[in-house]
Each structure stands twice: as C-alpha cells, then as structure tokens.
C-alpha positions in Angstrom: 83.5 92.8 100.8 82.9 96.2 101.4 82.6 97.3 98.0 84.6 100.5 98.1 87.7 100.0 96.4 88.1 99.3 92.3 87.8 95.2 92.0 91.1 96.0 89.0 93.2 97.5 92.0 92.6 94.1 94.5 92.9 92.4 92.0 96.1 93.9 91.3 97.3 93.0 95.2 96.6 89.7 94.8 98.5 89.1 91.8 101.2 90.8 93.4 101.1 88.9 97.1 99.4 85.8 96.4 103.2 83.9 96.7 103.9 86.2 100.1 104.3 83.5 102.8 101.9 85.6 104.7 99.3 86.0 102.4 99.9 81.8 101.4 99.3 81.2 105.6 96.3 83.5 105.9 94.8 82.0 102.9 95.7 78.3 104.3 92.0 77.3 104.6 91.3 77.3 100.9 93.9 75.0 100.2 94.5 74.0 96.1 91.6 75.9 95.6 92.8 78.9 93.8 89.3 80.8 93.1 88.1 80.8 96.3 91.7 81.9 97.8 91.6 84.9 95.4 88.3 85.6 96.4 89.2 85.7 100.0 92.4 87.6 99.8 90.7 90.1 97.5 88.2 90.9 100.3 91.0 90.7 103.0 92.9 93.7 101.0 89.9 95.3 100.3 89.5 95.5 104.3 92.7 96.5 105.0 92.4 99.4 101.9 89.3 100.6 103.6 91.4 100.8 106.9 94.3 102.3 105.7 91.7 105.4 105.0 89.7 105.3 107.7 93.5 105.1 110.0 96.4 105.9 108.2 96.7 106.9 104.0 95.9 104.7 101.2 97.5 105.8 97.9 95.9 104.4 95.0 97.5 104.6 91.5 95.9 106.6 88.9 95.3 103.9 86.6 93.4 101.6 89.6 94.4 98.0 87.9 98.3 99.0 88.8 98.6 99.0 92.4 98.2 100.1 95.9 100.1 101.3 99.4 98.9 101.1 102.4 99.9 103.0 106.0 98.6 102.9 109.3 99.4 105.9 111.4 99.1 105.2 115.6 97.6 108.4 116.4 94.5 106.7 114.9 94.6 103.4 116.1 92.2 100.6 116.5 89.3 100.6 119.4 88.3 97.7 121.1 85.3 97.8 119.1 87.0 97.7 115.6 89.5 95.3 116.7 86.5 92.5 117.7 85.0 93.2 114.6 88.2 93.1 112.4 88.8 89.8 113.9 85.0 88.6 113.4 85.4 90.0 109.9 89.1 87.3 109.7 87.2 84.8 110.3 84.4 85.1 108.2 86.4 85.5 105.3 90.0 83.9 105.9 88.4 80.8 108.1 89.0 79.4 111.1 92.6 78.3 110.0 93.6 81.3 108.4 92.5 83.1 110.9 93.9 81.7 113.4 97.5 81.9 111.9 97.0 85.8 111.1 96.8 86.2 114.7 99.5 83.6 115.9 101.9 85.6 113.1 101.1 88.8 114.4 101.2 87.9 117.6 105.1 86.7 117.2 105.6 89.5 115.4 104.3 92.8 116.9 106.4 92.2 120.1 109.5 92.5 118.2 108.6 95.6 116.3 107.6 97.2 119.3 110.9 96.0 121.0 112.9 98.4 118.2 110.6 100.9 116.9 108.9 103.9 118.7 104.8 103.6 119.2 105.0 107.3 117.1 105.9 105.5 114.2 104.2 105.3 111.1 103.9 101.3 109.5 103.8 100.9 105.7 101.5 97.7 105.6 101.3 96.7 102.2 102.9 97.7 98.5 101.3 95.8 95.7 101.9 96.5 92.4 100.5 94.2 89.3 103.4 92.1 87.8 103.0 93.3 84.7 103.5 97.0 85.7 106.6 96.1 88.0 110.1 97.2 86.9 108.7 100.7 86.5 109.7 102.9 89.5 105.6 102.4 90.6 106.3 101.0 93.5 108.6 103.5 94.9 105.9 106.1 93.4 103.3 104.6 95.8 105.2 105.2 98.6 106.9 108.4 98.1 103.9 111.0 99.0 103.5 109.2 102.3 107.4 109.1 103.0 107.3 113.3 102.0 104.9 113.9 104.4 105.9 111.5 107.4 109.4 113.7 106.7 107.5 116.6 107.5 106.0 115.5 110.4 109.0 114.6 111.7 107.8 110.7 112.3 109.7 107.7 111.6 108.5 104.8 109.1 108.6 101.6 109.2 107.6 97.8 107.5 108.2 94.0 108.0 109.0 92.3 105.0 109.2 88.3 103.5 110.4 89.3 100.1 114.2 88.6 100.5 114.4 90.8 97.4 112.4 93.7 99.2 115.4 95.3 101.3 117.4 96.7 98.5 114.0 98.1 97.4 113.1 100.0 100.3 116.9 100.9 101.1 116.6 103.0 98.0 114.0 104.9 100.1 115.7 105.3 102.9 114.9 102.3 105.4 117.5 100.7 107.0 117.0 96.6 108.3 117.4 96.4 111.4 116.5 93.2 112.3 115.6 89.4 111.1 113.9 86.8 112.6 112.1 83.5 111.5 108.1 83.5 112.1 107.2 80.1 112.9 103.7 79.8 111.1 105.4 80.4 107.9 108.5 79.0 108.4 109.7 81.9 106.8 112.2 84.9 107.2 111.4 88.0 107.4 113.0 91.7 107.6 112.2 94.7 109.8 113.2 97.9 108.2 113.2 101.4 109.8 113.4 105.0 107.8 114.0 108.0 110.1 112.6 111.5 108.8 115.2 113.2 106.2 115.9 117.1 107.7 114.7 119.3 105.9 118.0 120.5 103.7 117.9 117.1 102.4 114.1 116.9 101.0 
C-alpha cells in the first residue's frame, strides 16, 4: 500500500464495492476470507486513488471516511513502464487469480468502449460512497466539480457500470447508456454510459 490516501476513505470504497461483480472477481483469490479480501481491495483502491492524481482528478470528500471519485484523463495516460509495474503491483496484491481476471475483464471490455467513445474522452473510474452516508446527494457531489470542468473543456465523459441501479443515477448527471453487454468473467451485465459537454448557456 502506498500509504497516501486516509485508511477511513478506502475503507469507505470498500464498503461501498465489496458486492461489485468486479471488485467480487478481482478479489477471487481470497475466497471466504473476508479480512484478507478487504485488505487487498483497500490497497487496490488505494492504487488506483494514487493514479487518479498522478493521471486524471481524485476528489476526496471533506470528511475522508465518506467517499471518493475517481477520473482518468487520456492526455495523461499510462507508459509502458507504469503499465508493467501496475500489473506487477495486480499481482502482488490481487494474486494470480485475481489478477488474471482484472485483465481478461478489461480486456473484453476496453474494445467495446473504444468501439463507441472518442480516445479524448475523460473515464469516471470509480464512485464510492460509505453506505451509511448514501441517500445524501454525496455521490453526485463527488462527481460534479469534475463534470463542471470536463464541460469547460469541451471533453466528453464517460463510465461502465454493474450496478443495475447505477443508470438512473448518472442519467441525473447527464450520461446517457449507450450500450450493454455481458462480461463473461463475472457473468454479469454491465452498462456503458456517455455524457457530452453541456454548452455553455446551460451550465
């Protein structure tokens, strides 16, 4: 773990994702063993909070123990020697199982992103807010700031989603789905959702 973000915030993400069918498959290598699968997803979104700095935005909630987003932006994507160690780092932490099946669900589904959204768009990797604090308008909160300033920037947004109860969230903010499609690791459905920039006289 890298240490950098507040333990009360991942902790936070994984109450929130634990059930996710992506987090469940990523985590697959721990099996019933529930201490050692929050351990590893805590330092999986601790990773991935860390990247959404150093390559995209990563809005933290005041009070660090609600919640978190996280965006990737392609103008800074991955080099070849980030992407090695980012999967070094998967295995390490997620094992060889888990591993393996976050790159076999990628893999199935970064083609079909790419086959519908622009390479300028910006992604919206992960929401988490703690289940206690949900039902508050928190998670849209999150989100907004990043949404305001991709709207500015003139850049499209997008996310994939597993949560069948996601869509008439994020509809609310403007994304649209646009496609479904079954991901055969999880056995699970999932949406693709795309938000174009609001023009100016509407922000």
């Amino acid at each position: 773990m890298t240490h950098l973000n507040s333990s009360a915030t991942l902790k936070a993400l994984v109450d929130s994702l634990r059930f996710d069918p992506f987090y469940v498959a990523i985590s697959q290598n721990f099996g019933a063993d529930e201490v050692r699968r929050r351990d590893a997803l805590a330092r999986y979104f601790d990773y991935s909070m860390s990247e959404g700095e150093r390559r995209g935005r990563l809005v933290v909630w005041p009070d660090p123990s609600i919640g978190a987003a996280v965006w990737l932006l392609p103008a800074a994507s991955a080099s070849g020697i980030e992407s090695d160690a980012k999967g070094a780092f998967l295995t390490e932490v997620l094992g060889a199982q888990g591993s393996e099946n976050y790159h076999r669900i990628i893999d199935f589904m970064r083609p079909r992103a790419l086959a519908l959204i622009d390479e300028s768009a910006w992604y919206l990797s992960i929401v988490g807010v703690a289940p206690a604090a949900q039902g508050r308008g928190i998670g849209a909160r999150l989100v907004e700031p990043t949404l305001a300033e991709a709207d500015e920037a003139g850049a499209n947004c997008y996310l994939e989603t597993f949560d069948n109860r996601n869509p008439r969230f994020y509809q609310r903010l403007g994304f649209s789905a646009v496609a479904s499609h079954v991901e055969p690791i999880t056995a699970s459905a999932y949406t693709i959702m795309i938000r174009s920039p609001l023009p100016r006289w509407r922000r």
